[in-house]
N, C-alpha and C positions, 0 to 999 in steps of 0.2 A: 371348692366352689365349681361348679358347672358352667362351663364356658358357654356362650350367648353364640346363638346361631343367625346368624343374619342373612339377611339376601340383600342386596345393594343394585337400585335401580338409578342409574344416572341416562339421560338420553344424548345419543348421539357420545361424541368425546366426551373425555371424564371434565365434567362441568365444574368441577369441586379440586382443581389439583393439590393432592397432597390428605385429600380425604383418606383412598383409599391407605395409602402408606401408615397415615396415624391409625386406621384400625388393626388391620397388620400387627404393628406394634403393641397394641392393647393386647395383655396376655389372655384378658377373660373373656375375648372375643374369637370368634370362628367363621371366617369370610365361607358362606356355604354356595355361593353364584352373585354374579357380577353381571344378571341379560341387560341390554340397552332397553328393554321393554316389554309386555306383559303377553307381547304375543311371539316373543321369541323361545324359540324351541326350549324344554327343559325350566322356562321360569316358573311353571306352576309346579314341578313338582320339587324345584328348591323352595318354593314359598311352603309346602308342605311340609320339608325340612326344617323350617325358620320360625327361632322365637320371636325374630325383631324384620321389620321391611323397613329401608332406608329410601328414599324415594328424594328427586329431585322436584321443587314444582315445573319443571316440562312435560313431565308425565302427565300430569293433570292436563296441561294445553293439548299434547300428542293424542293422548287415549279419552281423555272425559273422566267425566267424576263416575260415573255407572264401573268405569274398569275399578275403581278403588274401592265401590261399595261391592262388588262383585266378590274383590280378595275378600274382604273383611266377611262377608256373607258366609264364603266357603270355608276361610280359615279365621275364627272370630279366636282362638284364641293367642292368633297373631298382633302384635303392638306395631304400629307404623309411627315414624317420623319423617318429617319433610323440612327439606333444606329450602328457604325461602331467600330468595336476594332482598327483595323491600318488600314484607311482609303490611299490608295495607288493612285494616281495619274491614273490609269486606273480605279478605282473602284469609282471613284469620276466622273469621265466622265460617265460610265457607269449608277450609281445612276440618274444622274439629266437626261441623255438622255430618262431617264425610267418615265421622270414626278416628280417626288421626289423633293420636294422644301426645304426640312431640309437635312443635312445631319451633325451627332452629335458624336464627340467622346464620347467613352465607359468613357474612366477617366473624362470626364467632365459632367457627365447625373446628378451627382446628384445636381451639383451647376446651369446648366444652362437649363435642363429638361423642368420647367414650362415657362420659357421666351421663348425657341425656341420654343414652341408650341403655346404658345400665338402670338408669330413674324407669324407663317407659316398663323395662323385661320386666320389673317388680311389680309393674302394675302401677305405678307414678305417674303423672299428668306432665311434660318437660314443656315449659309454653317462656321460650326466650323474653325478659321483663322487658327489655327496651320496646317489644314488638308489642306486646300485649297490653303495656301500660296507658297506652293513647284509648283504647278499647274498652281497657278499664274507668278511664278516667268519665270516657262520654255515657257509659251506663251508669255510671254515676251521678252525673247529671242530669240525667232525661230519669233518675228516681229519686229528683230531687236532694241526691246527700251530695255534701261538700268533697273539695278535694284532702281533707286531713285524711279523707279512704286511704290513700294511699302512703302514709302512715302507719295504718296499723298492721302488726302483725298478718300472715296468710294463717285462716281458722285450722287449725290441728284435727286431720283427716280428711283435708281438703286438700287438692294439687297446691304443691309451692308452685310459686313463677320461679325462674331461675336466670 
């Protein structure tokens, strides 16, 4: 199997302790740069290198949304995830409008860290349920369907929540 090349953008001090050590440990991972940020020397041309961007949401406050369309623009066949502390209902619209195909609670990085990143390298939608299900719930309602939505199975070749 072909180890996953990442680039890991945390700003400032590592925001996430214990992130990087559990990818480390992931054997089918490849830590390929670690910049604090998108204008630090050498980050574009690990994002070059990278199948996956790991991205904190400070980046988003620090650089703008224009810096993360700008990756995805130059390297579209790049998958990004973002570590979110309280992922809100506009912030989660926002993230995926941005191209971001993960999107991972803070309390959950250390248990489910390597699988959302392995789900996104394949081409998989990682969209943490507890964050996304309030999201679901309200477009659900504003089209009129009941809450048993959330009941049913996720449709087969559609992103799972996870």
């Amino acid at each position: 199997m072909k180890k996953i090349n990442i680039t890991v953008i945390c700003v400032g001090d590592e925001a996430y302790p214990g992130c990087i050590d559990l990818l480390e440990d992931c054997p089918s991972i490849n830590i390929v740069a670690r910049p604090t940020g998108l204008t630090e020397a050498g980050a574009w041309v690990a994002l070059g290198r990278s199948d996956v961007l790991l991205l904190d949401e400070a980046l988003l406050e620090r650089e703008g949304h224009d810096a993360v369309r700008a990756v995805h623009d130059s390297f579209p066949s790049l998958s990004s995830l973002i570590i979110l502390e309280n992922g809100t209902q506009q912030e989660m619209v926002t993230v995926l409008s941005l191209g971001i195909l993960g999107v991972i609670a803070r309390a959950s990085t250390t248990s489910m860290l390597c699988k959302a990143i392995s789900a996104i390298f394949t081409g998989e939608a990682w969209l943490s349920r507890g964050m996304v299900q309030p999201l679901r719930r309200r477009l659900g309602q504003e089209a009129g369907l009941s809450d048993f939505s959330e009941e049913l199975p996720d449709p087969p070749g559609r992103p799972r929540l996870h």
